[in-house]
C-alpha positions as CSV (number, residue, x, y, z in Angstrom):
1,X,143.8,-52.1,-31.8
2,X,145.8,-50.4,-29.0
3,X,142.9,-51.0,-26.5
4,X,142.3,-55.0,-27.9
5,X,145.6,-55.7,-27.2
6,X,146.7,-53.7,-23.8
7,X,142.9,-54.7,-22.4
8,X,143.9,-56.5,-19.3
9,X,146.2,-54.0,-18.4
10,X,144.1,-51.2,-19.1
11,X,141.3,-53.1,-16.8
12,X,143.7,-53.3,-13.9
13,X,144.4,-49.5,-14.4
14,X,140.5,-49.1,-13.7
15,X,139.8,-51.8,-10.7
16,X,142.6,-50.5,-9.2
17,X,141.1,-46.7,-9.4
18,X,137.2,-47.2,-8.4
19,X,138.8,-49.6,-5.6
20,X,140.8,-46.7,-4.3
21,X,137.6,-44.4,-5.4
22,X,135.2,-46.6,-3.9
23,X,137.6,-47.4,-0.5
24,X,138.0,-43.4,0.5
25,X,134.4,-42.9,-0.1
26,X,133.3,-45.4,1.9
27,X,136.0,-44.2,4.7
28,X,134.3,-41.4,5.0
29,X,130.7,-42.5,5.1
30,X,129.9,-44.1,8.5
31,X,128.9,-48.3,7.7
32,X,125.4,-48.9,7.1
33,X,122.9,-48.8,10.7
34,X,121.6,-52.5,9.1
35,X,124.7,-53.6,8.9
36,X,125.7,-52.6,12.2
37,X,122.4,-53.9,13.8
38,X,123.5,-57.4,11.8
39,X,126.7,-57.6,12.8
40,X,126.0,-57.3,16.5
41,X,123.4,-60.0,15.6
42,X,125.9,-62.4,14.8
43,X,127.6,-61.9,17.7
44,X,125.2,-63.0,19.4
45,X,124.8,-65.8,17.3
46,X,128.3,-67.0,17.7
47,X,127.2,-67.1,21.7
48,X,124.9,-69.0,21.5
49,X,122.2,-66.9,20.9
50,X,118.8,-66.9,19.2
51,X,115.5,-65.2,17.7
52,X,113.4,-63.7,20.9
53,X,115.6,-65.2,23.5
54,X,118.8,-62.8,22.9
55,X,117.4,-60.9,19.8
56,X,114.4,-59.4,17.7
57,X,115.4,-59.6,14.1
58,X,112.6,-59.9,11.6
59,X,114.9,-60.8,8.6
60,X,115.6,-64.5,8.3
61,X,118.8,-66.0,9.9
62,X,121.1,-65.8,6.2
63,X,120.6,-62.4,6.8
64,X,122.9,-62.7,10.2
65,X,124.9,-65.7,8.8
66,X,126.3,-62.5,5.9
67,X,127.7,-60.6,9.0
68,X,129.1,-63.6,10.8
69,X,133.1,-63.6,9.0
70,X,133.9,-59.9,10.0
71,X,133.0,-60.8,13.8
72,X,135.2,-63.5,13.9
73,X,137.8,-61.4,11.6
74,X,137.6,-59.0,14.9
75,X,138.4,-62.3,17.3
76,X,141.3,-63.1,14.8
77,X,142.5,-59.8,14.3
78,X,143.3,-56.2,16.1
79,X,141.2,-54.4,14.3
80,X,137.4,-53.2,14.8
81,X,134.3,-54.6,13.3
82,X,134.1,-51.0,10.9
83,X,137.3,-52.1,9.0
84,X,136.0,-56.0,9.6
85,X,133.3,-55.6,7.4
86,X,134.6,-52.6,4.9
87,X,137.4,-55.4,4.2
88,X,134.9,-58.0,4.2
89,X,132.6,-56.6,1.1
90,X,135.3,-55.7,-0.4
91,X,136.3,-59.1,-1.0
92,X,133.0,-60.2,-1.5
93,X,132.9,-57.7,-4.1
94,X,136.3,-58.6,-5.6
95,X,135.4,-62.4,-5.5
96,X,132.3,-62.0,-7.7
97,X,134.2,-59.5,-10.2
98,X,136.5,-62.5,-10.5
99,X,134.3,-64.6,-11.8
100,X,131.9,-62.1,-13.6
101,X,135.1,-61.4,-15.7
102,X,135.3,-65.4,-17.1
103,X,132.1,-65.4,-17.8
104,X,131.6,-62.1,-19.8
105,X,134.6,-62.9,-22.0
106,X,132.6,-66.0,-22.8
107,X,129.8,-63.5,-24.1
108,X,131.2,-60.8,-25.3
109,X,132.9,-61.1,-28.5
110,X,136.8,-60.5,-29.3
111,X,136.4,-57.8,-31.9
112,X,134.4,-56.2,-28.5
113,X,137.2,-55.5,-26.7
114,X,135.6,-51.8,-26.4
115,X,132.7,-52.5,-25.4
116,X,133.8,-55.3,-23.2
117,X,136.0,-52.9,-21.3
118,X,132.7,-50.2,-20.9
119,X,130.6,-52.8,-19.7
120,X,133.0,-54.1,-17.3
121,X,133.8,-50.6,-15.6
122,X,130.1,-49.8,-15.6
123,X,129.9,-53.4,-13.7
124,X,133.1,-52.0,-10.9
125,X,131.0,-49.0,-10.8
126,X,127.8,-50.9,-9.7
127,X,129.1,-52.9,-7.6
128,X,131.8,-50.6,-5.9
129,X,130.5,-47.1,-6.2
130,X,126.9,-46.8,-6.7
131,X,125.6,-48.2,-3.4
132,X,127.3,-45.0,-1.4
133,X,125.6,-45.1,2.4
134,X,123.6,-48.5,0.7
135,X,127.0,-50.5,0.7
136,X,127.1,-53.3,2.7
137,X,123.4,-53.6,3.0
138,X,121.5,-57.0,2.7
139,X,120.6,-55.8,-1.1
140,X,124.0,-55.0,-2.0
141,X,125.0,-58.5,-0.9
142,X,122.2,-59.6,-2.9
143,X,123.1,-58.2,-6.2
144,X,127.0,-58.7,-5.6
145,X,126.0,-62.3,-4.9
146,X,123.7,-63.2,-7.7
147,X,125.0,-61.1,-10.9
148,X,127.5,-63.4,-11.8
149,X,124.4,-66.1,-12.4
150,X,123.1,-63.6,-14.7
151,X,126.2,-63.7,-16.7
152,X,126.1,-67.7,-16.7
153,X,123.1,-67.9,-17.5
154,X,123.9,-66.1,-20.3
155,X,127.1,-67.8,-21.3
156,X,124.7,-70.8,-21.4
157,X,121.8,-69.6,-23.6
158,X,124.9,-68.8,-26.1
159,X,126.1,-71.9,-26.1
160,X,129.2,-71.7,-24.6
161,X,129.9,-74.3,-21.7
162,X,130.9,-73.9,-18.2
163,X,133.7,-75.2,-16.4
164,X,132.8,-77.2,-13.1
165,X,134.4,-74.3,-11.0
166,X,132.9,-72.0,-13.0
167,X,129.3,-73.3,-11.8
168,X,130.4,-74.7,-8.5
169,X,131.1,-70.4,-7.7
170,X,128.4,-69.1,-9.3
171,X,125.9,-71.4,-7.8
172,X,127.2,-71.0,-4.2
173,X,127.4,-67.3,-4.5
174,X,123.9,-67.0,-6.1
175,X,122.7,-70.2,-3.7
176,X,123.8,-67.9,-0.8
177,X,122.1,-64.4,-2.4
178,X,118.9,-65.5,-3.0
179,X,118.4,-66.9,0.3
180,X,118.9,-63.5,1.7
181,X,115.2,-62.5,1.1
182,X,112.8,-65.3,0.1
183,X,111.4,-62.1,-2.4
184,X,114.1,-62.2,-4.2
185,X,113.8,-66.2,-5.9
186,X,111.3,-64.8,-7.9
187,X,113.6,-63.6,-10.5
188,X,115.7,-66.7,-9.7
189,X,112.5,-68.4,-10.9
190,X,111.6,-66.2,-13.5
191,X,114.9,-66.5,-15.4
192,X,114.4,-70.4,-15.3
193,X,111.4,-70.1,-16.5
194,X,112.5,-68.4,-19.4
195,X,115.3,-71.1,-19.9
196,X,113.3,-73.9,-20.5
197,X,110.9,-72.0,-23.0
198,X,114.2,-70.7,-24.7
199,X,115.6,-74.1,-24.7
200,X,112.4,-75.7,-25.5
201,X,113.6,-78.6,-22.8
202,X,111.8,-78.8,-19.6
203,X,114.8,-80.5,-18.0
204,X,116.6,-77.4,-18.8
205,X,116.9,-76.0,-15.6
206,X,118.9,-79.1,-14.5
207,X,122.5,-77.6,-14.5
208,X,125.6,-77.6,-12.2
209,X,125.2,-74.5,-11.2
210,X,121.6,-74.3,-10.3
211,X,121.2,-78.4,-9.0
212,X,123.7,-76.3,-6.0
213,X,121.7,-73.2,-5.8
214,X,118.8,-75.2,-5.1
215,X,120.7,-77.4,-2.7
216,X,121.7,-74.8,-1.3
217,X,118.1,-73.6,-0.6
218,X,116.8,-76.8,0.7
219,X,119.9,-77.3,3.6
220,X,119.2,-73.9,4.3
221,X,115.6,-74.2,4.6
222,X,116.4,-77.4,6.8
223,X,118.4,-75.8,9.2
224,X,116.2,-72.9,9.8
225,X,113.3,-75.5,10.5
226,X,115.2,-77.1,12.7
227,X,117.6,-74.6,14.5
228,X,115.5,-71.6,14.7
229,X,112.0,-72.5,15.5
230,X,111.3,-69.5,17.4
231,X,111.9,-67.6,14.0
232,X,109.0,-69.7,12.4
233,X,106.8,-70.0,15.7
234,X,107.4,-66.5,17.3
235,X,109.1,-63.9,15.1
236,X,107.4,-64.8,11.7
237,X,103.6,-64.1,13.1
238,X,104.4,-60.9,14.8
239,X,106.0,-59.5,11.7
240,X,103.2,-61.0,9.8
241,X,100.7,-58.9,12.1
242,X,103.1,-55.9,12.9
243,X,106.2,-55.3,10.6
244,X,104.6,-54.1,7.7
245,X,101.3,-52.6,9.0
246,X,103.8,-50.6,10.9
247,X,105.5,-49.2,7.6
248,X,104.1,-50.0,4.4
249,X,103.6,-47.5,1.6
250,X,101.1,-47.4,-0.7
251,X,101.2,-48.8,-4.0
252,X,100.9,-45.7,-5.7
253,X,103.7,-44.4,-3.6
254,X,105.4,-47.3,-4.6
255,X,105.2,-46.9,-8.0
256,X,105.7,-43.5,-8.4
257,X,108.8,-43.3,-6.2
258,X,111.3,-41.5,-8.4
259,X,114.1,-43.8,-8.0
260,X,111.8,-46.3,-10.1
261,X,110.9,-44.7,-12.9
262,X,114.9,-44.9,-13.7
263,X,113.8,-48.8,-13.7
264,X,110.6,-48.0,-16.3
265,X,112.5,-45.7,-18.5
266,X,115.3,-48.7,-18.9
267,X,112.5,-51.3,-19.8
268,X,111.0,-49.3,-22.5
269,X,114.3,-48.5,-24.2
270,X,115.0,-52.1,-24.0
271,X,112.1,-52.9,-26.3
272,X,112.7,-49.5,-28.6
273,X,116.3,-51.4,-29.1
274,X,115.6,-54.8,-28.4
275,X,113.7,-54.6,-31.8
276,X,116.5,-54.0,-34.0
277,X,119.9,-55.6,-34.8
278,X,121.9,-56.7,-31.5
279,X,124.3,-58.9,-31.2
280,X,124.3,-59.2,-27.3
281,X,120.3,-59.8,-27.5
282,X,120.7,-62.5,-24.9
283,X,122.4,-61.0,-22.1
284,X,120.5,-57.6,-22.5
285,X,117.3,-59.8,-22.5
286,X,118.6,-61.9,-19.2
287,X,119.5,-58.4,-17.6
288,X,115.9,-57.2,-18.7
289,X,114.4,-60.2,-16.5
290,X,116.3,-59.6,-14.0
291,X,115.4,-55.8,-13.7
292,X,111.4,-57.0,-13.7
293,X,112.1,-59.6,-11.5
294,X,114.1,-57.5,-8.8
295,X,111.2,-54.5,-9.1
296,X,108.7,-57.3,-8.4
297,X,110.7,-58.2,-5.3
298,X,110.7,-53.9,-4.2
299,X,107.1,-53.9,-4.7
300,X,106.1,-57.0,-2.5
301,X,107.8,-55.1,-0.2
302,X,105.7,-52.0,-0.5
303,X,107.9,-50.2,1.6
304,X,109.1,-46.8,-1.1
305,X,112.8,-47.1,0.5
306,X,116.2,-46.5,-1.5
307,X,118.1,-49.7,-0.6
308,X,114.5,-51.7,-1.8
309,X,115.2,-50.4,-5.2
310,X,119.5,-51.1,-5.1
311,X,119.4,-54.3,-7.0
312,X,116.8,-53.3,-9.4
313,X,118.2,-49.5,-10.5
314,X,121.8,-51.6,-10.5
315,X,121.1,-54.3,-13.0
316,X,118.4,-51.4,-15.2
317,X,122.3,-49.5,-15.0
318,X,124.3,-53.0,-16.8
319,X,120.9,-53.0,-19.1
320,X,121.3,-49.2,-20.0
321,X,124.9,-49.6,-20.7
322,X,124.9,-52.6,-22.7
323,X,122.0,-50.9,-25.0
324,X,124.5,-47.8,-25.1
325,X,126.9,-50.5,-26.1
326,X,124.4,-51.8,-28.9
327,X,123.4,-48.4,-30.3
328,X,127.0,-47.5,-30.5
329,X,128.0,-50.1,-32.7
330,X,125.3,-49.9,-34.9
331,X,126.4,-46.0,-35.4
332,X,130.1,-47.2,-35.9
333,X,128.4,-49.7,-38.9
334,X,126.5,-46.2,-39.6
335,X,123.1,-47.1,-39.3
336,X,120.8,-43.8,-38.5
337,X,120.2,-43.9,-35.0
338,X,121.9,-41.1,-34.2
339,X,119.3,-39.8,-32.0
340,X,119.4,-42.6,-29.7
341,X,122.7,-41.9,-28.0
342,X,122.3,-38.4,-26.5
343,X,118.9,-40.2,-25.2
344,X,121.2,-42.9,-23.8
345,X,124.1,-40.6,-22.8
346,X,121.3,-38.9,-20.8
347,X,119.7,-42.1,-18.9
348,X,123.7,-43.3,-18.7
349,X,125.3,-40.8,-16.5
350,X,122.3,-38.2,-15.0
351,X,120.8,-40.8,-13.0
352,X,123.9,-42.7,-11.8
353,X,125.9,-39.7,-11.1
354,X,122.6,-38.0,-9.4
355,X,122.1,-41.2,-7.1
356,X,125.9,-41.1,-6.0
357,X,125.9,-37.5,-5.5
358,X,123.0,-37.0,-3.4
359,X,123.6,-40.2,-1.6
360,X,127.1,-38.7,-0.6
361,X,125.5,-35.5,0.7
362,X,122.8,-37.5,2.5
363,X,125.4,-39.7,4.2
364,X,128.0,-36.9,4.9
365,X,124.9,-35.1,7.1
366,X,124.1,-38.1,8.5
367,X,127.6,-38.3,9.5
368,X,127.5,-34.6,11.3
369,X,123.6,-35.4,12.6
370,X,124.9,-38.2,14.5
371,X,128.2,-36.3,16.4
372,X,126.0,-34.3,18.9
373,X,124.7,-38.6,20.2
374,X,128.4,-39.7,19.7
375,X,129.8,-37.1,21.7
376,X,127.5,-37.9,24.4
377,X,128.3,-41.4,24.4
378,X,132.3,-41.1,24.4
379,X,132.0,-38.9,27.1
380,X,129.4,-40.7,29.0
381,X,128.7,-44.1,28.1
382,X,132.0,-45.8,26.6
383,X,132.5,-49.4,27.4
384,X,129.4,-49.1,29.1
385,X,125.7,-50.2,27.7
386,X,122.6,-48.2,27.1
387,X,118.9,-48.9,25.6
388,X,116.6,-46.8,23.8
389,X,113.0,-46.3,23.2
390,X,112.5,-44.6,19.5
391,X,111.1,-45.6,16.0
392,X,114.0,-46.0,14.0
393,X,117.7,-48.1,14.7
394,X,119.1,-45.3,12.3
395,X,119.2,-42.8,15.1
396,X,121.4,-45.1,17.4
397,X,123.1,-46.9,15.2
398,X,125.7,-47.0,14.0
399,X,126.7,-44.6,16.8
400,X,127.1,-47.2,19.4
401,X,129.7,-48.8,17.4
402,X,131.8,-45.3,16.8
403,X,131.5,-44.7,20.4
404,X,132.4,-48.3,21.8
405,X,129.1,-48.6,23.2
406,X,127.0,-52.2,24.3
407,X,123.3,-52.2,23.0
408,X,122.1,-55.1,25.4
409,X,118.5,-55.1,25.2
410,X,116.4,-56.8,22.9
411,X,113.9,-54.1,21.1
412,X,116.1,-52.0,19.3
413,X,113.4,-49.8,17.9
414,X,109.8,-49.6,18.8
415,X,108.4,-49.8,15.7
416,X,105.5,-51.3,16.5
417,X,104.7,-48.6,19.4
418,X,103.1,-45.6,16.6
419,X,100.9,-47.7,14.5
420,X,99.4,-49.7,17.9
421,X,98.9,-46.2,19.2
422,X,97.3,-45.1,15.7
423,X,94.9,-48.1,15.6
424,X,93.8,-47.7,19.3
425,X,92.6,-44.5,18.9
426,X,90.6,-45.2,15.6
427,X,89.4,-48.6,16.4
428,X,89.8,-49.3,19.8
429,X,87.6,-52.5,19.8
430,X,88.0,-54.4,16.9
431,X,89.9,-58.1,16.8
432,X,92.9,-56.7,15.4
433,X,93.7,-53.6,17.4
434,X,93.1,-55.8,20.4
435,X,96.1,-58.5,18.7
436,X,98.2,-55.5,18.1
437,X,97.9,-54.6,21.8
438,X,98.5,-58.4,23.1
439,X,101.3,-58.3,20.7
440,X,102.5,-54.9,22.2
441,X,102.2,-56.2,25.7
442,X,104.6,-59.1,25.0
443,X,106.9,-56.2,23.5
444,X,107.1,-54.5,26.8
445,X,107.5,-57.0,28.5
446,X,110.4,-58.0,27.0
447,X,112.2,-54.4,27.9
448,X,111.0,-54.8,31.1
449,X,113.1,-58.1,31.4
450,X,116.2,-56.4,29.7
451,X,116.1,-53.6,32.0
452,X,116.0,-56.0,35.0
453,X,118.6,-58.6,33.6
454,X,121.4,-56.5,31.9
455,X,120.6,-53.0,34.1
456,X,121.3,-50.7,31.1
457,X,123.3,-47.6,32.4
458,X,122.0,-44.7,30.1
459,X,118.2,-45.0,28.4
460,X,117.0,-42.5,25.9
461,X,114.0,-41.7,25.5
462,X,112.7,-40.1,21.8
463,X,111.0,-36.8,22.9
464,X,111.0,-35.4,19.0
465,X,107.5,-33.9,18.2
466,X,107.7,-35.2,14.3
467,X,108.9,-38.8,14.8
468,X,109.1,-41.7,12.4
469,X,106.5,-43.6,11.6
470,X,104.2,-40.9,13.8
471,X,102.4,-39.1,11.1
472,X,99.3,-37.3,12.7
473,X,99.1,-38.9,15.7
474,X,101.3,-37.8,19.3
475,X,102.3,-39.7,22.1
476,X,105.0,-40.2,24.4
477,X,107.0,-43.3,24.1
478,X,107.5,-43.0,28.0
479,X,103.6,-42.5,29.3
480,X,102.5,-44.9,26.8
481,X,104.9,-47.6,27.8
482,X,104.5,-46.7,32.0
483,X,100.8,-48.3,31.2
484,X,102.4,-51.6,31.7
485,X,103.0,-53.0,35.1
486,X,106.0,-55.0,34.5
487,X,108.1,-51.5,32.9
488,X,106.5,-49.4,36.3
489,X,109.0,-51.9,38.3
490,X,111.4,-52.0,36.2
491,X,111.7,-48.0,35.7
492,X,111.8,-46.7,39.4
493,X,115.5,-47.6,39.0
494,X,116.1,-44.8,36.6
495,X,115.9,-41.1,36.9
496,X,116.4,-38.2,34.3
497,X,120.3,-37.2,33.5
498,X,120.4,-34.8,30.9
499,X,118.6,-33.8,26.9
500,X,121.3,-34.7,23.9
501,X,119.6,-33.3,20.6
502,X,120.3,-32.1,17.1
503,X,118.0,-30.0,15.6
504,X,115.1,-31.6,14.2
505,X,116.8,-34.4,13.5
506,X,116.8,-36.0,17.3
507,X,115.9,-35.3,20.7
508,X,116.4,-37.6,23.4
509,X,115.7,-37.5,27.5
510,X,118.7,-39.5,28.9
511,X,117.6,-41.7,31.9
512,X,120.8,-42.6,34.2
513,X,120.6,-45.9,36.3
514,X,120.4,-45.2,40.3
């Protein structure tokens, strides 16, 4: 009775702690290297700028439209683009908890109050906590954006109503989430889908909140048609014919990648307790779509990468707890299920807490990787621009932006470069190698133009032996790219400065303009 009736306060009590929690973590993580990259995207967007022109991004341009507020928060304010965007998901984050609160009291019963307060801690936790060095990502934004729908869609298939602002925020946050990855409708779709059988109405999908969702799609969809051609004409085939080739897993990788099996364990459970009495079968059934839907959209991707899995091992997280919910009760009516809840105890707190843990270590070695390059650039290269020829934009960034460094050039990691070198050596003469290497010759070219036009002062060049994405095959980034023509002119303006290295971690030549 104590907890019924002091709920709200106790529920300020916890926001206000995982805030503060989640706040000094993140302060001591650096941000996310996507969310760097992103963010000096959308300067360039606010410039003027576009796909191939000023920048090679392969994710569509709501991915850069995200980052766009904590740029101009820097223009606005004295304060750098770090705290811009910390701020900046944190009151993304805040915003959706908002709203997820109306909505869950809507489902949740009153004589839940309990369980209503687990669930919505779990949810802070989630949101807040959980996604460590992932926070900020594009699949962070994704889940923070489209939960709340979950929740309304729920509230619906009750039969409780909506009230017009109610579905106006939920359909403009989820509107604006799924657009971040086209993979990611098809749980928007599979959810509707669902509705309509549910509902037995095939006009059932027709609601406030999901008439502006798909609006919401279709301007979007318009304005990238007709704003951002060269993403459709240029960017899109390349990635179609590079990107993935370049990085893609196997399926069995993919589906035995441990992180997932968190995801399979949730789904069975959900059927071992689905079975029996709940009284929150509708939401833990919603939550359940959702899960397959969001592993559908990490296996399309077939790329076995943490942040893939964020939105997926989240919501399997909301499902676990609500079950935990479910089985509790039914012991508090004293039904024999006793030997559910150490099962669920287990699944509750060993994976999150394992996940956050080792996510923190990871990050906080990143962190001490990365000062040997930061050094170097503070003492070097501040306020002054530099390019670099290497695999992977986590080994630069976001270094440049806790060094105060410009990244002018265009090719921020040469990706493409290990698999073109991988298929030219084991089929040098079929159709596709031969694409890869016109597609690599408009690459270099590219950098050959950035060298000339914005005259990078430092260029690093990965030397590492084990690279990324260079499994059994060795080459140097340099030779290879002195092949072309074009780079042989623009290189004769640069000459070897110095090594900066850690371990095996990195290993850079640094070229110094003449």
């Amino acid at each position: 009775m104590f907890v019924e009736k002091h709920r709200d306060y106790f529920l300020f009590i916890i926001c206000f702690i995982i805030l503060i929690v989640a706040w000094l973590l993140q302060s001591n993580l650096f941000i996310n290297w996507d969310s760097s990259v992103l963010m000096r995207e959308a300067q360039l967007l606010l410039t003027g700028g576009n796909y191939g022109s000023d920048f090679l991004e392969i994710n569509p341009p709501m991915c850069i439209y995200l980052y766009i507020l904590p740029v101009v928060l820097t223009k606005i304010f004295p304060i750098n683009m770090i705290l811009a965007l910390r701020l900046y998901v944190f009151v993304i984050c805040s915003l959706s908890l908002f709203v997820c609160y109306g909505l869950l009291q809507k489902i949740f019963s009153i004589k839940d109050t309990f369980l209503f307060f687990i669930f919505f801690s779990v949810l802070l936790t989630v949101f807040l906590i959980f996604p460590v060095t992932d926070f900020s990502e594009r699949e962070h934004l994704i889940l923070v954006l489209t939960v709340p729908y979950f929740f309304a869609f729920s509230a619906r298939l009750q039969g409780n109503s909506l009230g017009s602002v109610q579905a106006i925020m939920v359909g403009v946050l989820a509107g604006i989430g799924f657009a971040i990855k086209p993979f990611f409708l098809i749980t928007f779709f599979f959810l509707e889908i669902y509705y309509i059988v549910s509902t037995k109405n095939k006009y059932a999908w027709v609601r406030k909140e999901t008439t502006i969702i798909i609006l919401l799609l279709f301007v979007y969809l318009l304005s990238v048609v007709l704003f951002y051609k060269s993403y459709i004409n240029f960017i899109i085939p390349l990635v179609s014919r590079f990107y993935y080739a370049s990085i893609q897993d196997s399926y069995r990788e993919i589906i035995l990648y441990p992180c997932a099996f968190f995801c399979y364990y949730i789904a069975a459970l959900f059927f071992l307790v689905q079975n029996k009495e709940n009284p929150y079968k509708v939401l833990s059934t919603v939550l359940f779509i959702a899960l397959i839907g969001y592993l559908f959209a990490y296996f399309i991707q077939q790329t076995a990468w943490s942040y893939h899995l964020l939105p997926a091992n989240s919501v399997a997280i909301l499902l676990a707890s609500l079950l935990f919910c479910v089985v509790i009760t039914r012991i508090k009516n004293n039904q024999r299920e006793y030997w559910l809840t150490p099962i669920l105890m287990v699944v509750f707190f060993a994976f999150p807490i394992y996940v956050i843990t080792s996510s923190l270590s990871n990050g906080l070695a990143y962190k001490n990787d990365q000062a040997n390059l930061i050094t170097f650039f503070k003492k070097y290269a501040q306020h002054k621009s530099i390019c670099s020829f290497q695999a992977s934009i986590a080994v630069i960034f976001p270094a440049v932006d806790y060094a105060n460094v410009n990244f002018p050039c265009r090719n921020l990691a040469l990706i493409w470069m290990p698999n073109t070198v991988r298929q030219t050596k084991i089929h040098p003469n079929i159709i596709a190698t031969q694409q890869l290497q016109h597609d690599e010759a408009i690459f270099i070219n590219m950098i050959s133009e950035d060298l000339t036009i914005h005259k990078p002062d430092f260029i690093l060049v990965d030397v590492l032996k084990q690279r990324f994405y260079s499994e059994n095959i060795s080459f140097s980034y340099l030779e290879h790219l002195l092949k072309n023509k074009q780079f042989q002119i623009a290189w004769k303006n640069y000459s070897y400065f110095t090594t900066v290295s850690k371990d095996v971690i990195y290993k850079f030549d640094v070229y110094q303009r003449k």
